[in-house]
C-alpha positions in Angstrom: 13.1 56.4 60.6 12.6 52.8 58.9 10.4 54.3 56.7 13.2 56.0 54.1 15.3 52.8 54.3 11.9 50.8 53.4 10.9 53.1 50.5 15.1 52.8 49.3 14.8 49.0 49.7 11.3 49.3 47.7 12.6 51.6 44.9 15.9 50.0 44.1 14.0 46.7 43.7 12.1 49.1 41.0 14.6 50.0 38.9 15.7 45.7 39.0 12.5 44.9 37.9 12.1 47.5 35.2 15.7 47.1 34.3 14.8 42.8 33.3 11.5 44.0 32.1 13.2 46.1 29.7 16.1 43.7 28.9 13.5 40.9 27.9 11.4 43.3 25.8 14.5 43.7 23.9 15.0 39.8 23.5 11.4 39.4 22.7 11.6 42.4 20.1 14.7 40.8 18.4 13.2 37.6 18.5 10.3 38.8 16.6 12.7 40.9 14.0 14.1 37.1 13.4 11.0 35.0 13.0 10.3 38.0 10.7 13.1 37.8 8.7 12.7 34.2 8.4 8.6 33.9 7.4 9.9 36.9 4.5 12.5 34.6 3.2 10.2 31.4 3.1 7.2 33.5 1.5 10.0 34.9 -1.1 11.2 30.9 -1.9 7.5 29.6 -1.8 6.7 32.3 -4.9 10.1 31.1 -6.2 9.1 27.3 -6.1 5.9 28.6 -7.6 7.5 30.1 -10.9 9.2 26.8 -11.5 6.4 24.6 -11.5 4.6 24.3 -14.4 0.5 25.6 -14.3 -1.1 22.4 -14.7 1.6 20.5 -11.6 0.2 23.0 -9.3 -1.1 21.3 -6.2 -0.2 18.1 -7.8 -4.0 16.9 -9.3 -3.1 16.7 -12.7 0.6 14.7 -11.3 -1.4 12.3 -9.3 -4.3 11.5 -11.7 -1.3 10.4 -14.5 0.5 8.4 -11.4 -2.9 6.6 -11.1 -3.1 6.1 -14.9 0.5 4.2 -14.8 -0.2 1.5 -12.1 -0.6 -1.8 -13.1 -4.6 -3.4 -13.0 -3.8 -5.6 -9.4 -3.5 -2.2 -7.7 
């Protein structure tokens, strides 16, 4: 007769387990959603930056080589 009590006992802790399994799916999901939300709004701010620098500034060569230009001979 322990047997239905043991398969009870065995079930309910189950349904616990599946019940944190699902609530962490859930976290992990909306936690995902976020980082989603957040990597869309740095790649639309990134192509925004891009528009406002002029072509020859981009990645800074043509910047640097004029900074190089300007410093005095000791250097």
């Amino acid at each position: 007769m322990g047997e239905p009590d043991d398969t009870s006992r065995r079930l309910t802790e189950l349904e616990i387990k599946a019940s944190y399994t699902e609530d962490l799916l859930d976290q992990l999901n909306l936690t995902i959603y976020r980082q989603q939300q957040q990597i869309d709004r740095l790649m639309a701010e990134v192509a925004q930056l891009r528009q406002q620098v002029p072509d020859s500034e981009v990645g800074g060569s043509a910047r640097v080589t004029h900074l190089r230009d300007e410093l005095p001979p000791h250097y």
